[in-house]
mmCIF file as Biopython writes it, N, C-alpha, C and O atoms, coordinates in Angstrom:
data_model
#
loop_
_atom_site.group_PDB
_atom_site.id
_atom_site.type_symbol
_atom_site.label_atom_id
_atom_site.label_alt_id
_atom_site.label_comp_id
_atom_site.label_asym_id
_atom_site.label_entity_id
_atom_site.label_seq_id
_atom_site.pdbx_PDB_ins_code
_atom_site.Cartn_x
_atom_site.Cartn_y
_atom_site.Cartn_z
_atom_site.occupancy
_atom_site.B_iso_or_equiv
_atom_site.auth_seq_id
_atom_site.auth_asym_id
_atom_site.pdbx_PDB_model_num
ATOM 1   N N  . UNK A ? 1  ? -10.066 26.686  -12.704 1.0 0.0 1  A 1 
ATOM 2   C CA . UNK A ? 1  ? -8.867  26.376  -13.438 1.0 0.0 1  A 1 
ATOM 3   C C  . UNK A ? 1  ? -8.703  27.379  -14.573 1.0 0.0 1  A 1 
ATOM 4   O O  . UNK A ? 1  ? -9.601  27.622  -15.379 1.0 0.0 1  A 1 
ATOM 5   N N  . UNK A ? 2  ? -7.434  27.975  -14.583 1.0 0.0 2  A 1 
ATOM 6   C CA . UNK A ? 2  ? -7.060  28.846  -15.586 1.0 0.0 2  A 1 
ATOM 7   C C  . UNK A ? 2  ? -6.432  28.397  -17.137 1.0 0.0 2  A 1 
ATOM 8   O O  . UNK A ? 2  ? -5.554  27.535  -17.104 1.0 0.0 2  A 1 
ATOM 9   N N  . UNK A ? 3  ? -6.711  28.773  -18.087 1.0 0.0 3  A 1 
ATOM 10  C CA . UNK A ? 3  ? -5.688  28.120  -19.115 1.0 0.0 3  A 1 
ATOM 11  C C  . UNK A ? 3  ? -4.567  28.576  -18.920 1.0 0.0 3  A 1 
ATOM 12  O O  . UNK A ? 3  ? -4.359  29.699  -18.461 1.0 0.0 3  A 1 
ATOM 13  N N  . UNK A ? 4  ? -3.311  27.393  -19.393 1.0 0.0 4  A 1 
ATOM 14  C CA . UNK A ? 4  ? -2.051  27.178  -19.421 1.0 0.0 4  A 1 
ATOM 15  C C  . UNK A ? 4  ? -1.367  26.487  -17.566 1.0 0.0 4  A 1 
ATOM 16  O O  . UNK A ? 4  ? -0.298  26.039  -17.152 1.0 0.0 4  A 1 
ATOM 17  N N  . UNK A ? 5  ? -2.842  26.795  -16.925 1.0 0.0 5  A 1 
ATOM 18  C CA . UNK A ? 5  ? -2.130  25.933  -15.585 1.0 0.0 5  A 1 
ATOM 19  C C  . UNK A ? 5  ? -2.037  24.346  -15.742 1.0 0.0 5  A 1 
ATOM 20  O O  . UNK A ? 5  ? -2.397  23.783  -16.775 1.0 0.0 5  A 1 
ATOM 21  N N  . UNK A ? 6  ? -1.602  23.773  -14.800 1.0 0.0 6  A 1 
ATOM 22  C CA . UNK A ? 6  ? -1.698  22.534  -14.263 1.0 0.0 6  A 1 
ATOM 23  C C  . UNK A ? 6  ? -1.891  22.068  -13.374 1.0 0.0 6  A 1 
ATOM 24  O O  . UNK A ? 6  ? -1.377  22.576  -12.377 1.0 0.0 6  A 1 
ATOM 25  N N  . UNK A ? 7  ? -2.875  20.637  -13.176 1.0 0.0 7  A 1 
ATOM 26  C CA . UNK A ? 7  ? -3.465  19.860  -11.653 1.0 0.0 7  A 1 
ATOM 27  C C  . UNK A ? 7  ? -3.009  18.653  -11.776 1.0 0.0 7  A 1 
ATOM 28  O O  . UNK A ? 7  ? -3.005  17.672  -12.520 1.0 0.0 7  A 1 
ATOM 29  N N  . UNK A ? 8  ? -2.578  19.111  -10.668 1.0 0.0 8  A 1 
ATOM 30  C CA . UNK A ? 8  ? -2.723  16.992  -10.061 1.0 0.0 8  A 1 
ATOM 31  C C  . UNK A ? 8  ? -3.932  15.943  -10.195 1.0 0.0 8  A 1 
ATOM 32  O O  . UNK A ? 8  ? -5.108  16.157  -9.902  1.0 0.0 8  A 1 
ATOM 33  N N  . UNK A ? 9  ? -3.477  14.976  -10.612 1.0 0.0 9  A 1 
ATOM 34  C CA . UNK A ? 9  ? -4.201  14.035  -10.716 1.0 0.0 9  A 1 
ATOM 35  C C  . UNK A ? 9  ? -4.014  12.710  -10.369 1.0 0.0 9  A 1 
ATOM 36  O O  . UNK A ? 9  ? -2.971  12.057  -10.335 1.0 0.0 9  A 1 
ATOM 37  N N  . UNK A ? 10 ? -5.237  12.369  -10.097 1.0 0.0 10 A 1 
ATOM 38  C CA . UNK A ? 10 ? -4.902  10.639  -9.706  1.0 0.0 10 A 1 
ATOM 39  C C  . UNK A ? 10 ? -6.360  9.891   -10.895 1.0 0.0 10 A 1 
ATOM 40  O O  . UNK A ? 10 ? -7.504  10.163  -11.262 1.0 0.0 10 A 1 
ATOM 41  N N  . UNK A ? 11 ? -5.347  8.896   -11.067 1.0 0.0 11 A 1 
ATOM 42  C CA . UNK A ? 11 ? -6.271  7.642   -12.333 1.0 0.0 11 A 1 
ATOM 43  C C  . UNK A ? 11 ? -6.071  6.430   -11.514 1.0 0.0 11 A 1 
ATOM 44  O O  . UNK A ? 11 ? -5.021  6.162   -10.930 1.0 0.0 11 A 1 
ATOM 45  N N  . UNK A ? 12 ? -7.483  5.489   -11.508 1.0 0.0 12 A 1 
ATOM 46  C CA . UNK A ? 12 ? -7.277  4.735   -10.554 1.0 0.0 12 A 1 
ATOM 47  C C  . UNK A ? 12 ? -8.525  3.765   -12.005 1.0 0.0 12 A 1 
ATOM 48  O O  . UNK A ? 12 ? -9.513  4.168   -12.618 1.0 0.0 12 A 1 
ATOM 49  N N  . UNK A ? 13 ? -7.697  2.294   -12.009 1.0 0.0 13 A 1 
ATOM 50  C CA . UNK A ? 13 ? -8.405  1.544   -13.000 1.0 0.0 13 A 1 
ATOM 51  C C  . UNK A ? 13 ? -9.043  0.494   -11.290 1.0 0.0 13 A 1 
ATOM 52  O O  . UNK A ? 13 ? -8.530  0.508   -10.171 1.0 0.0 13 A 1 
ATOM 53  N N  . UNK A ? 14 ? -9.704  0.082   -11.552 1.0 0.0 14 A 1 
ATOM 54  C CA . UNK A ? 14 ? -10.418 -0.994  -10.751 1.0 0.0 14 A 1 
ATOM 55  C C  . UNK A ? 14 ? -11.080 -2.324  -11.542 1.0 0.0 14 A 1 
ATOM 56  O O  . UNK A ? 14 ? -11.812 -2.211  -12.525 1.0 0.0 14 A 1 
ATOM 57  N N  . UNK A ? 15 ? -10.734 -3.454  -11.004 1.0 0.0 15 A 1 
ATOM 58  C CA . UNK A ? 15 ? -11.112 -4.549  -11.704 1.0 0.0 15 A 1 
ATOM 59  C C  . UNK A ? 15 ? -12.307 -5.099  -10.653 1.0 0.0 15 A 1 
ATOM 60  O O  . UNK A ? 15 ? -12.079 -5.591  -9.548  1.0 0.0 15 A 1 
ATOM 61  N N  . UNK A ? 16 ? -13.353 -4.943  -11.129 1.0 0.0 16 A 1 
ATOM 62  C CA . UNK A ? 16 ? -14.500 -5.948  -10.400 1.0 0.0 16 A 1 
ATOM 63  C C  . UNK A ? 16 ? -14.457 -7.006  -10.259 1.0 0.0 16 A 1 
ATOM 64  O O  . UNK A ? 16 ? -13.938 -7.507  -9.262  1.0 0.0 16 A 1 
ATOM 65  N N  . UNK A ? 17 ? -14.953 -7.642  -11.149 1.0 0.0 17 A 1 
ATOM 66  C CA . UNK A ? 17 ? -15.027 -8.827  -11.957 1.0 0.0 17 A 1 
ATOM 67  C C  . UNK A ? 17 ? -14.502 -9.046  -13.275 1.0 0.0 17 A 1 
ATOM 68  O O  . UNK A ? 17 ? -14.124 -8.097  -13.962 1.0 0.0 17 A 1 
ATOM 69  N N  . UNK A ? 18 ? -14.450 -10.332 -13.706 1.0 0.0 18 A 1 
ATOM 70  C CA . UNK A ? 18 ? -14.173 -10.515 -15.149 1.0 0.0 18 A 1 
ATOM 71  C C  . UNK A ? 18 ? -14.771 -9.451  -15.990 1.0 0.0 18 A 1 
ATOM 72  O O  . UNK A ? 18 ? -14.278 -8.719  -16.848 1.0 0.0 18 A 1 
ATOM 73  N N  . UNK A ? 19 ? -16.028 -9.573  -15.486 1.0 0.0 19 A 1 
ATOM 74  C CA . UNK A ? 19 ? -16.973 -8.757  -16.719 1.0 0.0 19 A 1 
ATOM 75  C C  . UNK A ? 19 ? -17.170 -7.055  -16.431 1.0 0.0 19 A 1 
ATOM 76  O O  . UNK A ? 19 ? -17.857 -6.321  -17.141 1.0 0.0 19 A 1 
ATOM 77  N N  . UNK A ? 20 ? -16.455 -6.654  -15.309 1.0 0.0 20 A 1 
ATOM 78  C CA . UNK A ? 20 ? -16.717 -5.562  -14.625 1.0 0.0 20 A 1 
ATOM 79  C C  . UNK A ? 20 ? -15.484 -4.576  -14.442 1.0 0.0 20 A 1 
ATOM 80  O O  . UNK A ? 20 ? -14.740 -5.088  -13.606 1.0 0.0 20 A 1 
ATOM 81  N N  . UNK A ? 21 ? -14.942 -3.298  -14.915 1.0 0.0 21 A 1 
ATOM 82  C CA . UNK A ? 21 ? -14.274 -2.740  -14.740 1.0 0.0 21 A 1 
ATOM 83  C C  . UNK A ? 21 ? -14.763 -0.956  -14.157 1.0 0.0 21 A 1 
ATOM 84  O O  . UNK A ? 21 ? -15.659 -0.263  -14.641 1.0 0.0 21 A 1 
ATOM 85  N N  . UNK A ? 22 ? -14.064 -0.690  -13.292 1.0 0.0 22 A 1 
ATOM 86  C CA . UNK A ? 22 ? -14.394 0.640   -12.802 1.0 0.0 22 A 1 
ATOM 87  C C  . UNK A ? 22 ? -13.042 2.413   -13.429 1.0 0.0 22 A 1 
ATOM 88  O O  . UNK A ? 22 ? -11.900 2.006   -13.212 1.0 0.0 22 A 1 
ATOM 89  N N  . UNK A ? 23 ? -13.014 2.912   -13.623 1.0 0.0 23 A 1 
ATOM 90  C CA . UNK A ? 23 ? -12.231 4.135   -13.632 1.0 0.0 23 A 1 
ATOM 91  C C  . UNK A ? 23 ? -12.446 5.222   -12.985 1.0 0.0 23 A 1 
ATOM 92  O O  . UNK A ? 23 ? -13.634 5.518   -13.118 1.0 0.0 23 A 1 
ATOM 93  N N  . UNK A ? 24 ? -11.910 5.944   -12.368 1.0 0.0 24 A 1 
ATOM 94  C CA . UNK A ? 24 ? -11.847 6.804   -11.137 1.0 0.0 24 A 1 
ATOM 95  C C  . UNK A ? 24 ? -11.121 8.439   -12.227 1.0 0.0 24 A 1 
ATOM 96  O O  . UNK A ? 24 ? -10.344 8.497   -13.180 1.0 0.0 24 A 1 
ATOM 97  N N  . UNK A ? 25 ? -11.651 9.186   -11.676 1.0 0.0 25 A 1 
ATOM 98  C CA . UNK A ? 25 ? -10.043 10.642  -12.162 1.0 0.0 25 A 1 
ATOM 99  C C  . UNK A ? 25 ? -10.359 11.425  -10.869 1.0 0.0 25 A 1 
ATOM 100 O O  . UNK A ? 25 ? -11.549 11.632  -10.631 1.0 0.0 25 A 1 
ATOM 101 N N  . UNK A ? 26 ? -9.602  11.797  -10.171 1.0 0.0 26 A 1 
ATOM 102 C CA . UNK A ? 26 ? -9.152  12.545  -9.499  1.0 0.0 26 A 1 
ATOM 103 C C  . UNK A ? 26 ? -8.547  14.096  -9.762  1.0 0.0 26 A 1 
ATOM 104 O O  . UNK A ? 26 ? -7.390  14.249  -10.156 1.0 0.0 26 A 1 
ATOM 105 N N  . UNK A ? 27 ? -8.915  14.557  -9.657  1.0 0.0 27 A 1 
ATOM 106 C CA . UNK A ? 27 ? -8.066  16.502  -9.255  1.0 0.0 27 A 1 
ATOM 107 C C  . UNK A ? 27 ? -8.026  16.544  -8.110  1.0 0.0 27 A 1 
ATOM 108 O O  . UNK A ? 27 ? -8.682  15.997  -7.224  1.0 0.0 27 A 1 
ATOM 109 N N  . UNK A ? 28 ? -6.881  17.507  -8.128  1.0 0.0 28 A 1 
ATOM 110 C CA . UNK A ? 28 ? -6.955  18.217  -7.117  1.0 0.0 28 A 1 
ATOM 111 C C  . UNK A ? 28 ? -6.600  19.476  -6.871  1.0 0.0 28 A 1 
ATOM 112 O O  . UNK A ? 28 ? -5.628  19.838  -7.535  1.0 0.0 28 A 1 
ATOM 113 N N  . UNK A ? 29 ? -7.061  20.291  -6.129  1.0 0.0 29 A 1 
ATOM 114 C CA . UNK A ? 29 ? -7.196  21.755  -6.052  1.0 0.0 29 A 1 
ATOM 115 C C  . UNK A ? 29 ? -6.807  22.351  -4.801  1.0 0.0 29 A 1 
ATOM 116 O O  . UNK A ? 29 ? -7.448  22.001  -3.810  1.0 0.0 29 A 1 
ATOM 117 N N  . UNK A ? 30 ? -5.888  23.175  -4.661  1.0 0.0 30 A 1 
ATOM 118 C CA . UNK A ? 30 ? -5.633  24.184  -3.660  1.0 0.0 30 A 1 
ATOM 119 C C  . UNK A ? 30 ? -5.413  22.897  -2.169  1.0 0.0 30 A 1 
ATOM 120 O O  . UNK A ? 30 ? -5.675  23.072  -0.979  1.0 0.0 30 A 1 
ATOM 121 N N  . UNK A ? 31 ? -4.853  21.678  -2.861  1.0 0.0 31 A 1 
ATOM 122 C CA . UNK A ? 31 ? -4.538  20.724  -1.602  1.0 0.0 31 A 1 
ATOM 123 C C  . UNK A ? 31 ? -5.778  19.546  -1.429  1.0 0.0 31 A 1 
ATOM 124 O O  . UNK A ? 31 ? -5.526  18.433  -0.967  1.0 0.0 31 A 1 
ATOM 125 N N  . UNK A ? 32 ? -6.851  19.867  -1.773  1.0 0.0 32 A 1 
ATOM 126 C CA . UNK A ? 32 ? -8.100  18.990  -1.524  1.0 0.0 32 A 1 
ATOM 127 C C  . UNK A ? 32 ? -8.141  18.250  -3.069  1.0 0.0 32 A 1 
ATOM 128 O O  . UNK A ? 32 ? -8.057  18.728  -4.201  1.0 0.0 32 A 1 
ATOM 129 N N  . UNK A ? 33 ? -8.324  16.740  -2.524  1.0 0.0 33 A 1 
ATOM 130 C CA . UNK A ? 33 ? -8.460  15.514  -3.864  1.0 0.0 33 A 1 
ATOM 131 C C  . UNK A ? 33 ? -10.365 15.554  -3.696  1.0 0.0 33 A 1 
ATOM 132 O O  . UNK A ? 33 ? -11.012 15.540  -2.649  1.0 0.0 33 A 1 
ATOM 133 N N  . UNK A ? 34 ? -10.958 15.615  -5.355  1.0 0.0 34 A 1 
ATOM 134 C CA . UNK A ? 34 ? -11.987 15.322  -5.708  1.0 0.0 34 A 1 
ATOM 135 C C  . UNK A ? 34 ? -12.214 14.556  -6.638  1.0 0.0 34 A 1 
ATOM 136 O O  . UNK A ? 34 ? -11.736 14.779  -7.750  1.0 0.0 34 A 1 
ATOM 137 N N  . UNK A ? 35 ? -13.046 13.416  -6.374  1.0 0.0 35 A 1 
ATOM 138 C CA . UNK A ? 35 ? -13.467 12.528  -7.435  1.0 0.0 35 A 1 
ATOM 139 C C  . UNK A ? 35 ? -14.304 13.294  -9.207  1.0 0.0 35 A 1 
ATOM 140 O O  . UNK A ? 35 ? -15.523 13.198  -9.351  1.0 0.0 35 A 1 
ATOM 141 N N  . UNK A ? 36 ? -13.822 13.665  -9.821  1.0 0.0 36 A 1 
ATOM 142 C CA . UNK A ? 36 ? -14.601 14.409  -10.719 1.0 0.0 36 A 1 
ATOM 143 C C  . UNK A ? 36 ? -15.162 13.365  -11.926 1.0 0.0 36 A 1 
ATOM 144 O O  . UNK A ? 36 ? -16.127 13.700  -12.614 1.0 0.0 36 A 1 
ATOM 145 N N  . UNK A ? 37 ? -14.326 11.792  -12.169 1.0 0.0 37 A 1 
ATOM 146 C CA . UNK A ? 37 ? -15.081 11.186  -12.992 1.0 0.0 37 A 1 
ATOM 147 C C  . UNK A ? 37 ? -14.920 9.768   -12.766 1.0 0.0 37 A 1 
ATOM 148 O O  . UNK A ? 37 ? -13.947 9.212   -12.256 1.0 0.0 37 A 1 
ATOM 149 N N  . UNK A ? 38 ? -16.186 9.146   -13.286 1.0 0.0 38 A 1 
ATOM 150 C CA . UNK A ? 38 ? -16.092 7.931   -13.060 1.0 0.0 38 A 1 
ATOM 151 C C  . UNK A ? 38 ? -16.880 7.384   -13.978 1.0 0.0 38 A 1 
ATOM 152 O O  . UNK A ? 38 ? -17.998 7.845   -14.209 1.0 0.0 38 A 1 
ATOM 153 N N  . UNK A ? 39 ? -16.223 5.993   -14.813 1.0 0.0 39 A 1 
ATOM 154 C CA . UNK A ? 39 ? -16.669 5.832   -16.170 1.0 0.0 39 A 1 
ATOM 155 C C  . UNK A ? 39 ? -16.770 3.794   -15.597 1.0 0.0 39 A 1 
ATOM 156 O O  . UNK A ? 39 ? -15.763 3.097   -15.476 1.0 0.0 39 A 1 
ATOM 157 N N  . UNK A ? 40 ? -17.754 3.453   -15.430 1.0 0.0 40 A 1 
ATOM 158 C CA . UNK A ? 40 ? -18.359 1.945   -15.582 1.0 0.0 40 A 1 
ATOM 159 C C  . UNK A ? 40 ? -18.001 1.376   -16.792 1.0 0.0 40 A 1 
ATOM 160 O O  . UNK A ? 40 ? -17.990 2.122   -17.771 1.0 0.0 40 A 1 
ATOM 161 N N  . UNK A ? 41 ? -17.615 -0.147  -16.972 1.0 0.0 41 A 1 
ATOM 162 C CA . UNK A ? 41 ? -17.139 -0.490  -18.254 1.0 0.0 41 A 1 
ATOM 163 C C  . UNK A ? 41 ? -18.027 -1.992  -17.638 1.0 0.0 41 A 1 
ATOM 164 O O  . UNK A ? 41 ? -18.094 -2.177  -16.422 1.0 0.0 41 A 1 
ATOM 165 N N  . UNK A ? 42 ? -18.638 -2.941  -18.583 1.0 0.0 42 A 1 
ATOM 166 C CA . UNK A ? 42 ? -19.440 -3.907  -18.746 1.0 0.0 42 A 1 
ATOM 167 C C  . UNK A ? 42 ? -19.254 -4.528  -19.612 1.0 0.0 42 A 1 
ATOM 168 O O  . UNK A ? 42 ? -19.814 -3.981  -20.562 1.0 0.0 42 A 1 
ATOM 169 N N  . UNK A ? 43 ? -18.358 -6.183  -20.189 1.0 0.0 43 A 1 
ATOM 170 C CA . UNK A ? 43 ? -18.296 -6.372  -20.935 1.0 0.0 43 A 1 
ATOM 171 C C  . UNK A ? 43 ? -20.065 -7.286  -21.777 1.0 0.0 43 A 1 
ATOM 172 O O  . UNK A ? 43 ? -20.848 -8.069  -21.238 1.0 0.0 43 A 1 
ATOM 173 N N  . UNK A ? 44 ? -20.072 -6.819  -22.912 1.0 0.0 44 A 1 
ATOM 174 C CA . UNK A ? 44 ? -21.389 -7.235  -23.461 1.0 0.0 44 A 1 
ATOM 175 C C  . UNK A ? 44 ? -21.378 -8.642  -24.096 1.0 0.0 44 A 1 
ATOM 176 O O  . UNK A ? 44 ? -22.407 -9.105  -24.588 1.0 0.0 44 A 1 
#
């Protein structure tokens, strides 16, 4: 990725459970979607 470009993206929230939430990020590049992050949420 170059500066000043732009990617597609996909954000995807997921609900587990009450106590359980998931987040997804997506890019994508030259046509191909990659999962690049994924952040677990647990309520304490």
């Amino acid at each position: 990725m170059k500066p000043g470009t732009s990617t597609k993206v996909r954000q995807v929230f997921r609900v587990v459970d009450d106590d359980h939430y998931v987040f997804d990020w997506y890019d994508t590049h030259d046509g191909n979607e990659a999962k690049t992050m994924e952040i677990t949420y647990t309520r304490r």
